[in-house]
C-alpha positions as CSV (number, residue, x, y, z in Angstrom):
1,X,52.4,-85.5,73.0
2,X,53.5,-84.8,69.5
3,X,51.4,-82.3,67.3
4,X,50.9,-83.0,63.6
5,X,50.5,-79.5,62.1
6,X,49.3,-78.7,58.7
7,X,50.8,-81.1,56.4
8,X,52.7,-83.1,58.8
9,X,52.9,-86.5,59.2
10,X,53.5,-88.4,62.9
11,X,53.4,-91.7,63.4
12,X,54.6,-93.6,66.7
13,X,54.9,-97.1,68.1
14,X,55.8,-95.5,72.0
15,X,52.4,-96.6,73.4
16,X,52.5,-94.4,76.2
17,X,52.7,-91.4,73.5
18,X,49.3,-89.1,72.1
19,X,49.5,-87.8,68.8
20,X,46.8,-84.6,68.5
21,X,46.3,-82.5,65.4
22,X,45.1,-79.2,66.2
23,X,42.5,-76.7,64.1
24,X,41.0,-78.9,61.8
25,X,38.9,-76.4,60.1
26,X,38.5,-77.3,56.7
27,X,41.6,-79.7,57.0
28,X,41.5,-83.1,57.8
29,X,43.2,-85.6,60.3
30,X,43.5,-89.0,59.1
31,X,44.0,-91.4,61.3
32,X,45.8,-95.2,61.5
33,X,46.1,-97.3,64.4
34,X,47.2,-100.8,64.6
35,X,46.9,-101.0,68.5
36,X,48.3,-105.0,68.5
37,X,51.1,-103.8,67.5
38,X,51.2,-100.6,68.9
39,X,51.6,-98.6,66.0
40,X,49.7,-95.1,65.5
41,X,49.9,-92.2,62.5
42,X,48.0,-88.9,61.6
43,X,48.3,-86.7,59.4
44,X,46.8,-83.2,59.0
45,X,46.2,-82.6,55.1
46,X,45.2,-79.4,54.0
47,X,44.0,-79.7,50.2
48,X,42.6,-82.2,48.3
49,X,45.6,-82.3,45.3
50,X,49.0,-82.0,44.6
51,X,48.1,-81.3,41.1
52,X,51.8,-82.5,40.6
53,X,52.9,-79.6,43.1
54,X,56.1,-79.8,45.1
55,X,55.2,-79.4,48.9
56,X,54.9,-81.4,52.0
57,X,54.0,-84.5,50.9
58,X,51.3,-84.4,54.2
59,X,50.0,-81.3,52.7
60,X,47.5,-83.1,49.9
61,X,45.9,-85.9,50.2
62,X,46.8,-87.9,47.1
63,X,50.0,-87.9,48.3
64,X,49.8,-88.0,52.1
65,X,47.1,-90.8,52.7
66,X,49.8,-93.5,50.9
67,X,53.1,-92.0,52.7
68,X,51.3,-92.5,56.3
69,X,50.6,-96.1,55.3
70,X,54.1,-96.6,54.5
71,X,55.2,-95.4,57.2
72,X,52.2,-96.9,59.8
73,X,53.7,-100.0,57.9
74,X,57.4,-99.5,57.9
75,X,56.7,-99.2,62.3
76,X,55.5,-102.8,62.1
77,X,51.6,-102.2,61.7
78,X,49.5,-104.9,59.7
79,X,47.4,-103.6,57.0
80,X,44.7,-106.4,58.0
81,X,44.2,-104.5,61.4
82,X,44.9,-101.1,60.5
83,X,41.5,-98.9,61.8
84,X,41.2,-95.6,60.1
85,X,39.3,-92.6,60.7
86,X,38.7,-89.1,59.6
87,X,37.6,-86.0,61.2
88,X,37.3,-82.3,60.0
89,X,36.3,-81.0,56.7
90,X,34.6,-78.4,58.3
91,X,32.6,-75.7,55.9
92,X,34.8,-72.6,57.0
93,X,34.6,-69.9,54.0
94,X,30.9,-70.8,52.8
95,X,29.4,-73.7,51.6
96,X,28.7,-75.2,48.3
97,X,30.7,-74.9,45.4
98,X,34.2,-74.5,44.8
99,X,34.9,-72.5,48.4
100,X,33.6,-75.8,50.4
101,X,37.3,-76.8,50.4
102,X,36.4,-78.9,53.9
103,X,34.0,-80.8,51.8
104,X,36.5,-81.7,49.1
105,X,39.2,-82.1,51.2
106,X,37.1,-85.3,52.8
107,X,36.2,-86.6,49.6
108,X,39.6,-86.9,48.8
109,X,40.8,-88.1,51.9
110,X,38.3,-91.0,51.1
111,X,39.2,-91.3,47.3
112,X,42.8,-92.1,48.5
113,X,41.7,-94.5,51.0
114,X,40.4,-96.0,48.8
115,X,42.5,-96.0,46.0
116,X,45.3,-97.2,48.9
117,X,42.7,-100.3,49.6
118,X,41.7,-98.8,53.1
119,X,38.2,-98.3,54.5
120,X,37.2,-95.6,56.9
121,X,36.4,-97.2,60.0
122,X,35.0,-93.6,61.5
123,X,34.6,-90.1,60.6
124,X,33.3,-86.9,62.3
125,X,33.1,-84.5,58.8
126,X,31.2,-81.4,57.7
127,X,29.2,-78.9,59.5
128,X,31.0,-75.8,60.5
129,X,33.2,-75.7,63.5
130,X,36.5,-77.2,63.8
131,X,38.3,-80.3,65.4
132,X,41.2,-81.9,67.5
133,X,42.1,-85.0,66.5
134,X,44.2,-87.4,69.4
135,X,45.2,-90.8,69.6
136,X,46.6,-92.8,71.7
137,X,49.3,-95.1,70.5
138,X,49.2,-97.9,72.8
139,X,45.2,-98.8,72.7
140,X,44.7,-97.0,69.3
141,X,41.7,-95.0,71.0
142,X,40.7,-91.8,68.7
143,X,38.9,-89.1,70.3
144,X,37.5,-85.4,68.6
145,X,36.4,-82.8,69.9
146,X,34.3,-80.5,68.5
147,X,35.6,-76.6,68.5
148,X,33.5,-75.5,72.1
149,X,32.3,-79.0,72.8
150,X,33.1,-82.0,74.9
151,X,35.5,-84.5,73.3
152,X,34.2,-88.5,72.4
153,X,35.1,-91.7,71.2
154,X,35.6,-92.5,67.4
155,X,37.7,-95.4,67.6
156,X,37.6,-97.2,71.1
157,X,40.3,-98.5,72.1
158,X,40.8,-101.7,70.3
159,X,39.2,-104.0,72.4
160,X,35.6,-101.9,72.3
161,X,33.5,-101.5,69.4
162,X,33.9,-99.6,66.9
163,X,32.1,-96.2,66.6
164,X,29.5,-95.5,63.7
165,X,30.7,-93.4,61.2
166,X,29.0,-89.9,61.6
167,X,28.9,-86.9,59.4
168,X,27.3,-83.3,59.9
């Protein structure tokens, strides 16, 4: 098992491997699996924008979404069968406003997706409690769990459907 912690990225093409991000509060794991080639990468970004800042390049998201598709990439994944999904963003100090940093954080995480020519497959954002984030390399299957709740399916394993994209 290897742990992304805030503003680390870990990508893996050892299928037997899980990669977990831990205490997503208001940060959020991204996630990119290529299971035909067995190829998996998450990050854990904890705010929105570099603003130019000099950091972890996993810590923002304008700078973390491209570097784990380079690096998903650079393993041997194919951006044509990447899946993608999201999960925490969690309102933690208040919400609305500027202190909803979970809620900005997602929007940014999807604004880089974008801007990388990604879409978000799946995402389990917003509400108030926090996440874990695993995948497992080999069959690309991404499971969250809900801070005091049971753990589910947002990417199936490849072969499965994909789940619907959920948010709080």
């Amino acid at each position: 098992m290897t742990h992304a912690r805030i503003g680390e990225i870990v990508v893996s093409r050892n299928p037997d491997e899980e990669l977990v991000a831990l205490g997503l509060g208001s940060c959020i794991g991204v996630a990119m699996t290529d299971a035909q080639a067995q190829v998996a990468g998450l990050v854990h970004v904890m705010l929105p924008d570099s603003g130019g800042a000099r950091g972890p390049v996993g810590k923002f998201a304008d700078t973390a979404v491209p570097e784990l598709l380079t690096r998903v990439l650079g393993l041997g994944a194919a951006r044509s069968r990447l899946r993608v999904a999201i999960a925490g963003g969690a309102a933690m100090f208040g919400s609305g406003g500027q202190l909803d940093i979970g809620a900005r954080n997602a929007a940014a995480v999807r604004d880089a997706l974008t801007a990388a020519g990604l879409r978000c497959h799946a995402e389990e954002t917003g509400g108030t409690e926090g996440r874990t984030l695993r995948i497992q390399v080999g069959s690309g299957a991404t499971t969250v769990r809900v801070a005091g709740g049971t753990s589910f399916d947002l990417l199936p394993a490849a072969t499965g459907a994909l789940a619907e994209r959920r948010t709080a």
